[in-house]
N, C-alpha and C positions, 0 to 999 in steps of 0.2 A: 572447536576452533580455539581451543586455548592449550599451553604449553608452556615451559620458562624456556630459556632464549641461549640458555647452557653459555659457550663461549664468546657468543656474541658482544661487541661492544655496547657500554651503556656509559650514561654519563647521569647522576643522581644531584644532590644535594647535600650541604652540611646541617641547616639546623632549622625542621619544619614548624618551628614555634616562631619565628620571623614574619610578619605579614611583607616583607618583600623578597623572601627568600624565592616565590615562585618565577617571579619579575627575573631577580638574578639569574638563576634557574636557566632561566628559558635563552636569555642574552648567553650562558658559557657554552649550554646546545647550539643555538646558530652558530655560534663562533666554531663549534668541533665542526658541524656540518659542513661548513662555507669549503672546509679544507681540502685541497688537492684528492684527490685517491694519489693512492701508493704511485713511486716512480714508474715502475714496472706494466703498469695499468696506461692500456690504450684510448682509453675514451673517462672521457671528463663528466662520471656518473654517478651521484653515490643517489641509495634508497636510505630510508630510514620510519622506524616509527616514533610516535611520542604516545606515552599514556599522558592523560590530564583526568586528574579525578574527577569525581562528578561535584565535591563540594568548589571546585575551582571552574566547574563549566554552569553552577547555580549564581556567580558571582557574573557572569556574563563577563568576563575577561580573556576570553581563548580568541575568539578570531582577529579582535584590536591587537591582545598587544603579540601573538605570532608575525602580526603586520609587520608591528614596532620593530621586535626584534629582527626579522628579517631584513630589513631596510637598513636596520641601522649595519649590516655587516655585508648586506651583498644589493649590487644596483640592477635590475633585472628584472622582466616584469615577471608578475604572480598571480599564479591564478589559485582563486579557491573554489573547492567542488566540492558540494555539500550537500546532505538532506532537505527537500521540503522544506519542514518545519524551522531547520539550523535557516536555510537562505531566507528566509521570510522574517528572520530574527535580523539579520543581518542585512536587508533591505533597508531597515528602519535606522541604519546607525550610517555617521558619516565616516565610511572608510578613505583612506587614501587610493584607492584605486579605480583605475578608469570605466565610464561609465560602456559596456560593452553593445555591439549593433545585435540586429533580429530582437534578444532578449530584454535590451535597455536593463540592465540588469550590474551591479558591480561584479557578484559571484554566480558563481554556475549552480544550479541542482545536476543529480547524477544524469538522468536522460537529455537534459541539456547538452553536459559535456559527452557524451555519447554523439550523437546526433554531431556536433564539431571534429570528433574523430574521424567518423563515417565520412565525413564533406572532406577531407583533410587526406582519403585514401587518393590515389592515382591510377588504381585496379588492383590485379589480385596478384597474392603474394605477398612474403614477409618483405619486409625493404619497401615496399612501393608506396610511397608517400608522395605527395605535392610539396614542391621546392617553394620555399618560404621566399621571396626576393627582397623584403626591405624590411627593417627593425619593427617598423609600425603597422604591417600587415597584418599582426594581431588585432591593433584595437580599431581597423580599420576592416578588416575583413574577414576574422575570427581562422587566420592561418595561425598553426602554432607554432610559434620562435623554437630557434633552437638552444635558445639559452633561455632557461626558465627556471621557477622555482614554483612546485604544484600541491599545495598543500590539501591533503584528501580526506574529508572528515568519515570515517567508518560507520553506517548505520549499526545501530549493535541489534537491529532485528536482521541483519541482512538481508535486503531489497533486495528481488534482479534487478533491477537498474541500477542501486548501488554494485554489484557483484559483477556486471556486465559493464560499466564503466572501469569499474579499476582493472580488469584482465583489460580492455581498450587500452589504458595506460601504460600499465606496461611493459606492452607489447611495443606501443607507439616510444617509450622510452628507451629500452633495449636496441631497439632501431635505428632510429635519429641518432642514439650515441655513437655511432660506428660512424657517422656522418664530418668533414670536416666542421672546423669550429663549434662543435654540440659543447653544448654544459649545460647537465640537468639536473635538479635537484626534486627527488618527488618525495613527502613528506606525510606516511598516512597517520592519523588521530584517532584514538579510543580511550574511554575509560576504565577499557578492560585493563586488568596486568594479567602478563601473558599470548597476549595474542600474538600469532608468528604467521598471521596469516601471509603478509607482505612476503615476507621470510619463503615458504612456499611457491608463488605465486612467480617473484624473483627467480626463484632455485632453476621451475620448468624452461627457463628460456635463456639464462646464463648463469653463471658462477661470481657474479657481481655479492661481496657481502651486503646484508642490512644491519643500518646499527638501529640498536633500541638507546631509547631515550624515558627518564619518568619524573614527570614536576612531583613535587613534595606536597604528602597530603598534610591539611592545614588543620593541623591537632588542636589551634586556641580556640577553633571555633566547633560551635554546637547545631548542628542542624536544626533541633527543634527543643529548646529549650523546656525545662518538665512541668512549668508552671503554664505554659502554651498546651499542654496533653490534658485528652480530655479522655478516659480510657471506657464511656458508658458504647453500651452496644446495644443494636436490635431498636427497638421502638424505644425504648430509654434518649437511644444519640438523636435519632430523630424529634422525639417532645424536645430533648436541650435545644436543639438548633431551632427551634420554630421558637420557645420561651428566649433566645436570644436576639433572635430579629426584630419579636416583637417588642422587645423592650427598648430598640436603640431610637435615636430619633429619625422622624422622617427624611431628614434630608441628607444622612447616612446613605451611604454605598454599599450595599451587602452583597457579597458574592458566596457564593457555596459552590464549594466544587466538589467533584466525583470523583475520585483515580484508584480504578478504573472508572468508564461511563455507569452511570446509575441505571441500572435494567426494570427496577420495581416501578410501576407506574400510578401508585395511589402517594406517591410520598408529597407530605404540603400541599393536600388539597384547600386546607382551610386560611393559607397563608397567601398563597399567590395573587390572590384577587386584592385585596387588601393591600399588597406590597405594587401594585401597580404603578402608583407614583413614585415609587423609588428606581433604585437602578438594582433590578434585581436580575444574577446573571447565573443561570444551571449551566455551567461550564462543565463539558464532558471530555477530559481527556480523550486522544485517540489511540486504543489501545495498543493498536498495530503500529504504531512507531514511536519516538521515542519520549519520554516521561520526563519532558524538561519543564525547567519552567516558561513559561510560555506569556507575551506581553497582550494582557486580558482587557480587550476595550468596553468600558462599560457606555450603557444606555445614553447616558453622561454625555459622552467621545472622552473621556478623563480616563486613564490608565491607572491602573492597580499604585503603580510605583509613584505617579503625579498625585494622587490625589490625598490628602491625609484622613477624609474623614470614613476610607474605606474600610471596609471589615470584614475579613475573609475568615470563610467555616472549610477544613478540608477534612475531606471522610475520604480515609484509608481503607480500601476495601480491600476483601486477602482473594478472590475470585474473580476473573472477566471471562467473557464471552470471544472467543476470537475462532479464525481457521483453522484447521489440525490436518495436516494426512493422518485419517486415521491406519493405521499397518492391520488392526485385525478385518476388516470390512473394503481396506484398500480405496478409500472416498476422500476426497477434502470435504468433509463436515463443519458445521459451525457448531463450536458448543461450547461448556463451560469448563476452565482449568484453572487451577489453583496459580494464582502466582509465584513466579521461581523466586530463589532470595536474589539473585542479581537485580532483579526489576525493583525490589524492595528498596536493596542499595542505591539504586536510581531514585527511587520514589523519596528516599528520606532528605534528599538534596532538595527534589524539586519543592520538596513542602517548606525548606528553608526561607523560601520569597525572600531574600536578605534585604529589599529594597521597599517590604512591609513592617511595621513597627510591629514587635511582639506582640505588642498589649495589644494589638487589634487582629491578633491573627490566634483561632484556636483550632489545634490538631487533635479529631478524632480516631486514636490507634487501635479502640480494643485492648481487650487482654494481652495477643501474640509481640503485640509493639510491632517494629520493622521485621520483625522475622516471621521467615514462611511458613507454611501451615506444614504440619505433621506430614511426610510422605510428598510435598511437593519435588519438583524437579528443582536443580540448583542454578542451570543455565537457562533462560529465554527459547523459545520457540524461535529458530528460522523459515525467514519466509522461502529463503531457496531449498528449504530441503519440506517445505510442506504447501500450501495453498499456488505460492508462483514456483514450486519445481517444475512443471512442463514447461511453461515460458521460457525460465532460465535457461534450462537444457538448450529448448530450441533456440535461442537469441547464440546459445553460444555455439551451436551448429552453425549459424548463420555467420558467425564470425569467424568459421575454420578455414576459408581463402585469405585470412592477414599471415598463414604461416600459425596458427592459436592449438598445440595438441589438444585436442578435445577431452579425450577423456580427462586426460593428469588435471585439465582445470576443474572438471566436475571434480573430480577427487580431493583439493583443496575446498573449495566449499561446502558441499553434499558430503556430510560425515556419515549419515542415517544411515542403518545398513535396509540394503532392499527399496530405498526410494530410487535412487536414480535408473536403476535397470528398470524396475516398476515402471517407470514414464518412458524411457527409452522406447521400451515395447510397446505401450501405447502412441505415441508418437508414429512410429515404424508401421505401427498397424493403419490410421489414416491415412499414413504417405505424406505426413510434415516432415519426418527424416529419411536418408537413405539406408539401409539394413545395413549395409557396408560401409562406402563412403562417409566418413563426417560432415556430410553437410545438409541443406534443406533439399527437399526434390516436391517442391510444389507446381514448379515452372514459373514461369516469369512475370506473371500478371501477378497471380496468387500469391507467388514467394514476396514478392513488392507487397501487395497489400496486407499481409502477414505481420512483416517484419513491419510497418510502417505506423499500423495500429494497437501493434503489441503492448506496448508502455502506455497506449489511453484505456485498454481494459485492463489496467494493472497488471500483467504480465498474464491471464488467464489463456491457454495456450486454444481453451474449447473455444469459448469468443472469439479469440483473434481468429481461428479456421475457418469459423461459421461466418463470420465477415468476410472471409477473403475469396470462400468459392465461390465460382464464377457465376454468375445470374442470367438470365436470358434478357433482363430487361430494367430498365431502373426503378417502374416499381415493385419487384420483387426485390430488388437492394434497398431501396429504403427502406421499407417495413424490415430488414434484415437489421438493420442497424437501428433500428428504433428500438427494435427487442432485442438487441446487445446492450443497448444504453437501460433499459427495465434490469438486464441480470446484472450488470455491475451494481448498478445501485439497491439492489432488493434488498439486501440484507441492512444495510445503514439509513435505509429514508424509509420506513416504513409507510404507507397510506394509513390514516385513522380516519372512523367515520363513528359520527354519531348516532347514526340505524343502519342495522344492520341492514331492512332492506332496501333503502337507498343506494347502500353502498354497493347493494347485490344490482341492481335495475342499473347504476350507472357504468356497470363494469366490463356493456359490450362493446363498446366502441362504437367502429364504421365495418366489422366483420360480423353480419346478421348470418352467415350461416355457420360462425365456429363459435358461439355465443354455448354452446354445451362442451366445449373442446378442451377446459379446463381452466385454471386459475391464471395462467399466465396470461391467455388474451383477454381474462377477467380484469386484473391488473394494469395489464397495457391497456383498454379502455378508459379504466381508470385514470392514470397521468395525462391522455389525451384531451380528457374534458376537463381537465384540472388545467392544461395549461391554455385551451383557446376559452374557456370563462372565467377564467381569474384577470382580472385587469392589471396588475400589475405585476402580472408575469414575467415581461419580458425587462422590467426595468430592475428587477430582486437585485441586491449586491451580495453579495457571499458572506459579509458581517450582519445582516440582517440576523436577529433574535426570532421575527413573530414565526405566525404559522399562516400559509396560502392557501385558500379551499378553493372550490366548484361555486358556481353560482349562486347554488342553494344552500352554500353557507356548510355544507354538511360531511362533505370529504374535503379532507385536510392533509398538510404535509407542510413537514417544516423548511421555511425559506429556503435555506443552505442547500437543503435537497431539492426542492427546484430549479435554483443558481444551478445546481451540478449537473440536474438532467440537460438543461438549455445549452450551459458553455461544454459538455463532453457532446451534444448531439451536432452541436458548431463544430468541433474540434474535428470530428469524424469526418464532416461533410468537407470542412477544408483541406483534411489529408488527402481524402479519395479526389477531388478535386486537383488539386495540388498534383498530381501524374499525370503529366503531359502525355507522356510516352504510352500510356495506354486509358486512352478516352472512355472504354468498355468499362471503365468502372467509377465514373464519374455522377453523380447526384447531380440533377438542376434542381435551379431554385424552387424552396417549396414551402408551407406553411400548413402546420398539420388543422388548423380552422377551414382550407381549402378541399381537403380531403372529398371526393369523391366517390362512391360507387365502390365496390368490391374486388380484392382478386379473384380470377377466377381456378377455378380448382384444380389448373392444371399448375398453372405461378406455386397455388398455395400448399401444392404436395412436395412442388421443387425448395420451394423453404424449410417443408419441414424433412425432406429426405438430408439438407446441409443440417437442419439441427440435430438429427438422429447419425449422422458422420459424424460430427463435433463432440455429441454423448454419449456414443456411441457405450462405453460402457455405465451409462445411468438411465438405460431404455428401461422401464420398466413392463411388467406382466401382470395383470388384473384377472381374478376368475370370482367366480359367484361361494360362498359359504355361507355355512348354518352354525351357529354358538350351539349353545347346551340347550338352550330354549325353544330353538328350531329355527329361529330367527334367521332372516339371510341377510347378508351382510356380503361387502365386495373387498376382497386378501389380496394384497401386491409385496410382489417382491422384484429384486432388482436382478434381472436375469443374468448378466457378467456372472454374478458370486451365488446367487439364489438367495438374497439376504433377506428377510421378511422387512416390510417398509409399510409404513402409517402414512396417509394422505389424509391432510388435515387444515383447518385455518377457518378463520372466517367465510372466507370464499370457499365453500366444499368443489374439491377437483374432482370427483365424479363420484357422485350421489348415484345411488341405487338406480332410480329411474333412468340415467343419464347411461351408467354401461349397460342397460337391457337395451337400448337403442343404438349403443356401440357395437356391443359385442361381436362376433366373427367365430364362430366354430368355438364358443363359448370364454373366449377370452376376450379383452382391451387391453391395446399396449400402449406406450407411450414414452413421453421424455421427460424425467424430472432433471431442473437445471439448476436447482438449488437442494441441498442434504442438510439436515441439523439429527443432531444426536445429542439425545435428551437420556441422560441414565444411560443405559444400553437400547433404548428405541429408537430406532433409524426414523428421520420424521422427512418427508419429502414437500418441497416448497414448487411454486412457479411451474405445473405439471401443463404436459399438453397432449393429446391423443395425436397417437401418429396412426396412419393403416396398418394392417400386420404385413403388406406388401413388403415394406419402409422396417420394419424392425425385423424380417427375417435377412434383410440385405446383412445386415448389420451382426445379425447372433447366432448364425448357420456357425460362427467359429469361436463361439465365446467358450470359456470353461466349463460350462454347466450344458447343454443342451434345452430344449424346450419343446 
């Protein structure tokens, strides 16, 4: 998604050595923008982008003074629509703009503004929008004006929900403009140069031009000064940072941070303990979006930027762990990739802190410095074209009754060659899309609980399915969504225990007869008894640091990740709730301390017949081998592709013993719902035995036979 912008209009800078050149800058842009379109031109619409480098988005000066200068040249209200992490920056600061209803919120995130589109439809069809009747029916009823000004900040990992909110826009823009009295202004943000996505995106729907805009990069200044670098690596940087914490005074603020998340788990064993009374904070960037700088509260409640006696250690790693489609094996895997130079580019701002005193701030780079390892890629990994490309797709099927051509939008995002058809066909083959038609064919219940849930499992299309089929009863939906909420979070909250086999005894739950079934109702066990004997479970805030165990003091998980299992298993029960119109898929009140008695096996085949639909290609195949030594051992592979697959963890998913009591005509099959790819070894997480009733429904039509 990058390009130069050829004829297109731009409006630049005279001299990037000015610290208010960018101020200037941005005041001569609104002033172009503000301006009429051509005489000729029927509707009163211009689009446009603006680059802002990343050393001007580390100064935290883009959403204030975009305000500024908007205001100062057009009266009209404005909405901003932004990332997570961007709104949660901008939560904190006193904008001029009005505080909004539902959200209480001054600016949108992507799925926010989504969800307001959606409300804002009239039914189906391009054109068909809700008549707005009065000026202030925005900040009173979240209708949107027709005179507006929509500033759109671009995730540069592209979210579906970001990618799904701006096709919403506009489409909703294109629209409204043809409208009497419209005047729109929509205004998207990146740090890219080059990006045409808008450009694109515009083109499918009208012949309206975009102009490009770009603030001046700010040459006087130094990211990360060379007496700030600290270039030792491997256990070398490690002794410096632990020799430097330990020499400051106690009543110092030390933070160390990670960027990427730190994966090694022996690091600072002999320092943590001892560092208790200070405010010591493992700060883990989130790799999967974006690498800004970020307002770090320490133990204190004292922020990085308040507090003077703080001292920040940042370790530049050149590898993370994230999601991939991988194209030879055809799986979203978790695994490890090298970081591109663009995230570098990103990364060497964020380490700037300009609101940290150098002298208290030292940057661990390595030899490579900001640049990327040998053979890395140069662009960032998209989320639409790898982990949420079936989401996206389907969200934007879902959106093909606004008048939205389907394909032409995939085609502006989805560059990948072979992903979007890849999911298309998958999709097509559940029955989430119509083979023909562009749109969902779940039916009505389904199609609603789909689309409704889709943005709380991050856009994962197998989740949102396995949610949405229909249940006979509501306790086969609640355990349904209890085990949605275990796969979203498996990979980010790990469980830790201190013996192994405590951690094996605690990990059946309230299900005694699938207690041999595999690691997944192993796991889920597990958060069950973690949350009705931790006492203060229910009160965690999502800033909390420590760590929440069991009872026994002995399985553990860090707070955040319990905040998250509680408010996303609230979030669900409120959405399914929340559908008036079809009661069949509602949760009563429940508390999993209450929990009684078992399903019975006929509930619990119809659960996992929706999870082997949903996985339908990560069913796996289990049979008996012998190594060199004679030794028998249990070989899986993943039947869709026949890919060989490692079943492994702490929790063994089916031990020797366990498929001699499975087996079936000498096989066990199953669902793994989590992939990592370690080197080239396919490694399978969260595994569950299905019947081979249940996986022949499923693989009578897959590529490989069995």
């Amino acid at each position: 998604m990058s390009s130069d912008y050829g004829s297109e209009a731009s409006v630049g800078s005279d001299d990037p050595h000015d610290p208010e050149t960018s101020l200037k800058s941005l005041a001569r842009i609104m002033e172009d923008f503000e301006k009429a379109p051509e005489p000729n031109w029927l509707a009163d619409i211009r689009f446009g982008h603006l680059v802002v480098p990343s050393c001007l988005s580390a100064e935290d000066m883009t959403t204030g003074s975009i305000l500024s200068a908007i205001r100062a040249r057009i009266d009209c209200p404005v909405i901003f629509v932004l990332s997570r992490h961007k709104q949660r920056i901008c939560s904190t600061e006193m904008l001029d703009l009005p505080v909004l209803p539902k959200h209480n919120e001054t600016t949108l995130e992507y799925a926010w503004f989504s969800s307001i589109l959606e409300e804002n439809r009239a039914g189906e069809g391009p054109g068909n929008w809700k008549p707005m009747e009065s000026v202030d029916e925005w900040e009173r009823n979240l209708m949107l004006p027709k005179q507006v000004f929509v500033v759109f900040s671009l995730d540069p990992y592209m979210s579906a929900d970001c990618a799904l909110a701006l096709t919403g826009l506009v489409q909703w823009a294109c629209d409204i403009s043809e409208t009497q009295s419209a005047s729109i202004r929509v205004l998207t943000t990146s740090n890219l140069f080059g990006n045409n996505l808008l450009s694109e995106l515009v083109s499918i729907r009208s012949s309206y031009p975009v102009a490009h805009y770009e603030l001046p990069i700010l040459r006087y200044v130094s990211a990360v000064p060379e007496y700030a670098v600290d270039n030792s690596e491997g256990d070398a940087m490690y002794n410096s940072i632990a020799n430097r914490v330990l020499a400051r005074d106690e009543d110092d603020a030390n933070a160390i941070l990670f960027v990427p998340p730190l994966t090694r788990t022996d690091i600072f064993p002999s320092i943590t303990q001892p560092l208790t009374h200070n405010a010591l904070l493992l700060k883990h960037m989130n790799d999967t979006g974006p690498l800004m700088k970020w307002r770090l509260t320490l133990q204190s409640q004292q922020t990085l930027q308040d507090n003077p006696a703080t001292v920040i250690e940042i370790v530049i790693g050149r590898r993370c762990m994230r999601h991939i489609f991988d194209k030879d094996i055809k799986q979203v895997v978790y695994t490890e990739t090298a970081l591109t130079q663009t995230e570098f580019n990103d990364i060497q701002w964020w380490a700037y802190q300009p609101n940290v005193h150098p002298d208290n701030k030292i940057v661990y780079l390595g030899s490579d410095g900001f640049h990327a390892s040998e053979g890395a890629a140069v662009y960032r990994p998209l989320h639409v074209e790898n982990d949420q490309a079936g989401g996206f797709i389907a969200g934007v099927y879902a959106m093909s009754h606004w008048g939205i051509q389907v394909d032409r939008v995939l085609e502006a995002f989805v560059k990948s060659p072979g992903v979007a058809s890849e999911m298309k066909e998958r999709l097509q083959r559940v029955g989430i899309i119509h083979p023909v038609t562009p749109k969902l064919c779940l039916g009505d219940a389904q199609e609603s609980v789909f689309k409704a849930v889709l943005h709380l499992v991050r856009y994962d299309h197998r989740i949102a399915h396995f949610i949405a089929l229909k249940s006979s009863n509501a306790e086969v939906r609640r355990l349904k969504v209890q085990v949605a909420v275990l796969m979203v979070l498996a990979t980010d909250w790990p469980l830790e225990s201190l013996d192994n086999e405590t951690f094996r005894i605690r990990g059946w739950g309230v299900f005694d007869y699938v207690t041999r079934w595999g690691d997944l109702w192993q796991h889920l066990g597990l958060w069950k008894y973690i949350s009705t004997s931790c006492q203060d479970f229910e009160t965690i805030e999502v800033s909390d640091t420590f760590s929440v165990s069991g009872r026994d003091g002995n399985t553990v998980v860090r707070a955040q990740g319990a905040f998250i299992f509680r408010q996303l298993t609230t979030a669900l029960e409120t959405t399914l709730n929340g559908m008036t119109e079809y009661p069949d898929v509602h949760l009563p009140p429940h508390r999993i301390r209450d929990e009684v008695g078992d399903l019975d096996i006929h509930q619990m085949t119809q659960l996992l017949r929706h999870l082997a639909c949903a996985y339908n290609y990560q069913i796996t195949k289990s049979r008996l081998a012998h190594d060199d030594e004679g030794e028998a051992y249990v070989k899986h592979v993943l039947v869709s592709s026949n890919t060989p697959l490692e079943l492994r963890g702490r929790l063994s998913p089916l031990p020797l013993g366990t498929f001699m009591e499975l087996e079936q005509s000498g096989f066990v099959y199953g669902v793994c719902t989590q992939l990592r790819l370690e080197g080239e070894t396919l490694v399978g997480d969260q595994w569950t035995f299905i019947p081979q009733s249940l996986a022949a429904e499923w693989c009578k039509g897959s590529r490989r036979e069995f």
